[in-house]
NUVOMAR-783060 format. One record per residue (C-alpha): residue in one letter; x, y negated, z. Coordinates in steps of 0.1 Angstrom, whole numbers, padded with zeros to 4 digits, always signed. Layout:
BEGIN
AXYZ/...
***
This chain:
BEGIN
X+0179+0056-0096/X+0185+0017-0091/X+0200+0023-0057/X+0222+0051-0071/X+0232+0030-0102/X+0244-0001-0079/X+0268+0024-0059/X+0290+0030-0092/X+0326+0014-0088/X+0314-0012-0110/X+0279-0024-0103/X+0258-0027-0138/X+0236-0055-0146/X+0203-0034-0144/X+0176-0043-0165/X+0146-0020-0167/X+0118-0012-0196/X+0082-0005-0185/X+0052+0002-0196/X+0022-0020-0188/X+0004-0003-0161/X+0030-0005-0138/X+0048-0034-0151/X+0031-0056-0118/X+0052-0027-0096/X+0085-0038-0114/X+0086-0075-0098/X+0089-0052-0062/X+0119-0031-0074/X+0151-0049-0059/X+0184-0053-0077/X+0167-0061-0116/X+0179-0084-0138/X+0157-0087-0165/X+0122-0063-0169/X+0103-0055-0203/X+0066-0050-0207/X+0059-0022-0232/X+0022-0029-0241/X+0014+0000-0256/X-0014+0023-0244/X-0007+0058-0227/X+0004+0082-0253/X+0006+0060-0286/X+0034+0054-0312/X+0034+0022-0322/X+0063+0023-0342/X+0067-0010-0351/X+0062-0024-0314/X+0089-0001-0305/X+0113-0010-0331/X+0110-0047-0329/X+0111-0047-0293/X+0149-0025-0298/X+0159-0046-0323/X+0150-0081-0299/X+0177-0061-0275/X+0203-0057-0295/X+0224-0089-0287/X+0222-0085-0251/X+0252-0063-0253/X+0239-0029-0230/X+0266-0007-0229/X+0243+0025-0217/X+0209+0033-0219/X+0189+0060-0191/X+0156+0073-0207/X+0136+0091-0180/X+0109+0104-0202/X+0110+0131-0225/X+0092+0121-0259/X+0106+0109-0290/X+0091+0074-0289/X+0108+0067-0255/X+0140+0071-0270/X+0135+0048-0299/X+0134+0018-0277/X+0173+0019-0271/X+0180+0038-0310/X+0168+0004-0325/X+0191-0015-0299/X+0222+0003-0310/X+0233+0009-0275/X+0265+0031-0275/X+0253+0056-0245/X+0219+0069-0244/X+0212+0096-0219/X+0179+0116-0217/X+0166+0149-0217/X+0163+0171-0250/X+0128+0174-0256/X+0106+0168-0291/X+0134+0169-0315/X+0150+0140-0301/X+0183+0148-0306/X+0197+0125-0333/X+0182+0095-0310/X+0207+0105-0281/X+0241+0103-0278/X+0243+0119-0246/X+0226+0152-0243/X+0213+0169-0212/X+0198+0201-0213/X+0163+0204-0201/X+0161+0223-0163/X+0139+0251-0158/X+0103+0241-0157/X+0089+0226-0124/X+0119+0249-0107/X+0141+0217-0101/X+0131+0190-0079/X+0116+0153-0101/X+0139+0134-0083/X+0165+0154-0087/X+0166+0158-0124/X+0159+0121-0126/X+0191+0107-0108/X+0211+0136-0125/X+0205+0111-0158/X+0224+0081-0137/X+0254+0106-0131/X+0286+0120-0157/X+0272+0155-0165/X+0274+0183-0139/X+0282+0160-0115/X+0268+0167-0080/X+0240+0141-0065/X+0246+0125-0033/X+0232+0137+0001/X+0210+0127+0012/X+0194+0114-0018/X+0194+0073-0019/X+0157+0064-0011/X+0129+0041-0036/X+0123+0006-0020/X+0094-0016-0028/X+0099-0052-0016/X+0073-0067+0004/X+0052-0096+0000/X+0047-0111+0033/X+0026-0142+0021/X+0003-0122-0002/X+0000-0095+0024/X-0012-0123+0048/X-0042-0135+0023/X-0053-0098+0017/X-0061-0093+0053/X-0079-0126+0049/X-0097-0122+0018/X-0110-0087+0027/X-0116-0096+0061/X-0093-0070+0079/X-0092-0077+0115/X-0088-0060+0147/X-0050-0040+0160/X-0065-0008+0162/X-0043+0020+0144/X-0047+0019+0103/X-0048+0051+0085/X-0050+0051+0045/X-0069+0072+0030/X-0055+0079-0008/X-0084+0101-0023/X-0074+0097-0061/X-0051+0113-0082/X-0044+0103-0124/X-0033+0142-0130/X-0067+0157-0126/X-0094+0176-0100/X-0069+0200-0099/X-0048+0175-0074/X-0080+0162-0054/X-0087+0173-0019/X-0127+0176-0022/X-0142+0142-0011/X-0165+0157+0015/X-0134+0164+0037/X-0120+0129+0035/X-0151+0118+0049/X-0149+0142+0076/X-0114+0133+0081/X-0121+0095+0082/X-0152+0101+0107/X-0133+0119+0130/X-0102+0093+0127/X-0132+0067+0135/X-0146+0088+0164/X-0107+0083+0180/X-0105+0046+0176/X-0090+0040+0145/X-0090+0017+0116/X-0097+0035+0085/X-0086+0019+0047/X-0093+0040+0015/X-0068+0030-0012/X-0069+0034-0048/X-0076+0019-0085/X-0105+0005-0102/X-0109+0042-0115/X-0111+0053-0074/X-0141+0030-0068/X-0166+0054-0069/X-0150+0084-0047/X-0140+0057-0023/X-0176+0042-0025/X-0189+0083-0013/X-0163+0083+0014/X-0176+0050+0025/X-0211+0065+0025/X-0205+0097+0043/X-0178+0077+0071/X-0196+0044+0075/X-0172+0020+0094/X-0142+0030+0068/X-0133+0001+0045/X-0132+0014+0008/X-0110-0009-0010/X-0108+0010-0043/X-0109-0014-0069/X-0107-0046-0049/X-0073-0045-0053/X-0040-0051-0074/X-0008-0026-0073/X+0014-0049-0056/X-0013-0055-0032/X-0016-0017-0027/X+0016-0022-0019/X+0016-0050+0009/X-0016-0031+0024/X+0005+0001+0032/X+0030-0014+0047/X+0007-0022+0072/X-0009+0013+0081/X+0005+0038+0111/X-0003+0069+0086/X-0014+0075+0051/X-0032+0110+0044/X-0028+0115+0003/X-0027+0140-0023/X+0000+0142-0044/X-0001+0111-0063/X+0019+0082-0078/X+0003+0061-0049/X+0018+0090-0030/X+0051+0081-0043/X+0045+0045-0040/X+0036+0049-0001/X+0068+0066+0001/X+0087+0038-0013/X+0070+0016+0016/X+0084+0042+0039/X+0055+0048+0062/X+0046+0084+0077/X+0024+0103+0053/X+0006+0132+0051/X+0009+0149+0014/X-0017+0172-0001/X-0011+0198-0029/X-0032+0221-0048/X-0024+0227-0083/X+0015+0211-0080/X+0041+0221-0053/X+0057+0202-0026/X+0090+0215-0038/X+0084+0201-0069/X+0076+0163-0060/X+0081+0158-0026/X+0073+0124-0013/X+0111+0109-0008/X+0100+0090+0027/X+0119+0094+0057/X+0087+0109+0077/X+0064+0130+0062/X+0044+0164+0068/X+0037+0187+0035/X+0003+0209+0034/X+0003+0236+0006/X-0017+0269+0011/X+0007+0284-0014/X-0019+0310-0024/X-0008+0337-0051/X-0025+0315-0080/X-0007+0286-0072/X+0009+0262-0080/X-0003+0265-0115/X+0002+0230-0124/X-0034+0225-0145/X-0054+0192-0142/X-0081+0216-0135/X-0088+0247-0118/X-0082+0276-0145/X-0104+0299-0121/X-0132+0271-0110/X-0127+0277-0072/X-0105+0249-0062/X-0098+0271-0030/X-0061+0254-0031/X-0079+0225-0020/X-0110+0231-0004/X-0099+0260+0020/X-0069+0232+0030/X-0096+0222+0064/X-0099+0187+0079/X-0087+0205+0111/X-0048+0215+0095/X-0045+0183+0079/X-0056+0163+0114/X-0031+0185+0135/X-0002+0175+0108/X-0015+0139+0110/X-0011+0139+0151/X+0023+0150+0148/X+0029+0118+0130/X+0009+0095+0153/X+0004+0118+0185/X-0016+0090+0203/
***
């Protein structure tokens, strides 16, 4: 949306309200002005926070406001800031809080990114193509002390190994065929990195186990360091993820694994990547967790489709 947004006959002043978790991500988004930490946990009101932090905003004159999520509380933000134009989706009676209605697309039938960057554009306006693309900047002096600090040497090929997903099991590719996957890649002469949060530490920890010579870095890590790491890898095998969407941003060949979501749904928007979906009659169903306990989305996806996809990518 930023690089659509700068391409207006007039280029705004962009400034960009976030919540805490992935306020460390912000300082990589080019072409910000200002960005605002909303500390508020996952899923609570706070009233007060939300209506203070409005009201500290209203003298710095916005003209338009672009709220991406769908809940009430999201749109209070720019309500309490008085600014003129505030876009969004319908959704949870929000209606008096917008001044600029869109109605809601059919459900998972359009495209993420699509119905995002339709908020940055008049109504019923078509989006570009191709679709502008995310950037992360990258932080060539930080990246330089990671490889020190966790002691990764050597110029063999990198593949990352993203094993976690937020959403749910339902979006995991079963942890006994990444470690297949990362002993075979170790068998060919390759380096082998498994990515992920504090909350990936123990799957990447099993990985490490079954794979020995893979480095699990789960844990040991910030955001904006995950970010710096991937820009160093040949490949990235992940499910469908926001670190997904955050090695797209870095623009590095990926290999994208769906069970319970759909490809068409949020595709990675990176300029190389291969898409492995066994599109069976009960999916995508979208649940955190299987509603039929077999997982076969996922585990019948076999180390030996997702390792032909991956040498497509990096055919040496």
């Amino acid at each position: 949306m930023i690089q659509l947004l700068k391409h207006r006959p007039v280029e705004p002043d962009l400034d960009l309200v976030v919540p805490s978790w992935a306020f460390p991500l912000a300082d990589r988004l080019p072409d910000l002005r200002n960005r605002y930490e909303l500390g508020i946990p996952h899923g609570r009101l706070d009233f007060k926070i939300r209506w203070k932090l409005g009201r500290d905003l209203r003298d710095r004159g916005y003209d338009e406001a672009i709220i991406v999520p769908r809940s009430w509380k999201s749109a209070l933000i720019p309500y309490a800031a008085k600014i003129p134009k505030r876009t969004g989706f319908l959704g949870e009676y929000r209606y008096h809080l917008l001044s600029d209605h869109r109605p809601n697309p059919p459900h998972h039938q359009v495209p993420f990114r699509e119905q995002v960057l339709s908020l940055a554009l008049p109504r019923s306006a078509p989006l570009p193509d191709p679709l502008p693309r995310p950037i992360l900047r990258i932080d060539r002096g930080n990246r330089a002390r990671l490889l020190a600090r966790l002691n990764l040497t050597g110029t063999l090929p990198r593949v990352a190994l993203i094993p976690g997903a937020e959403y749910g099991p339902a979006k995991r590719w079963p942890v006994e065929h990444f470690a297949t996957l990362a002993r075979k890649l170790l068998e060919e002469g390759k380096s082998v990195w498994i990515l992920g949060s504090a909350r990936d530490q123990s799957v990447g920890t099993r990985i490490a186990e079954l794979a020995p010579g893979s480095r699990n870095l789960c844990g040991l890590t910030t955001l904006p360091d995950v970010v710096d790491l991937l820009s160093l890898v040949d490949l990235a095998v992940t499910n469908d993820s926001g670190l997904m969407h955050v090695a797209a941003a870095v623009n590095i060949p990926l290999v994208c694994l769906y069970g319970s979501s759909s490809p068409r749904y949020t595709p990675p928007a990176c300029s190389d990547a291969r898409l492995l979906s066994l599109e069976l009659e009960c999916s995508p169903c979208f649940a955190r967790e299987c509603p039929l306990g077999h997982l076969r989305c996922l585990r019948d996806l076999s180390v030996d489709q997702v390792l032909a996809r991956l040498r497509e990518l990096l055919p040496d």
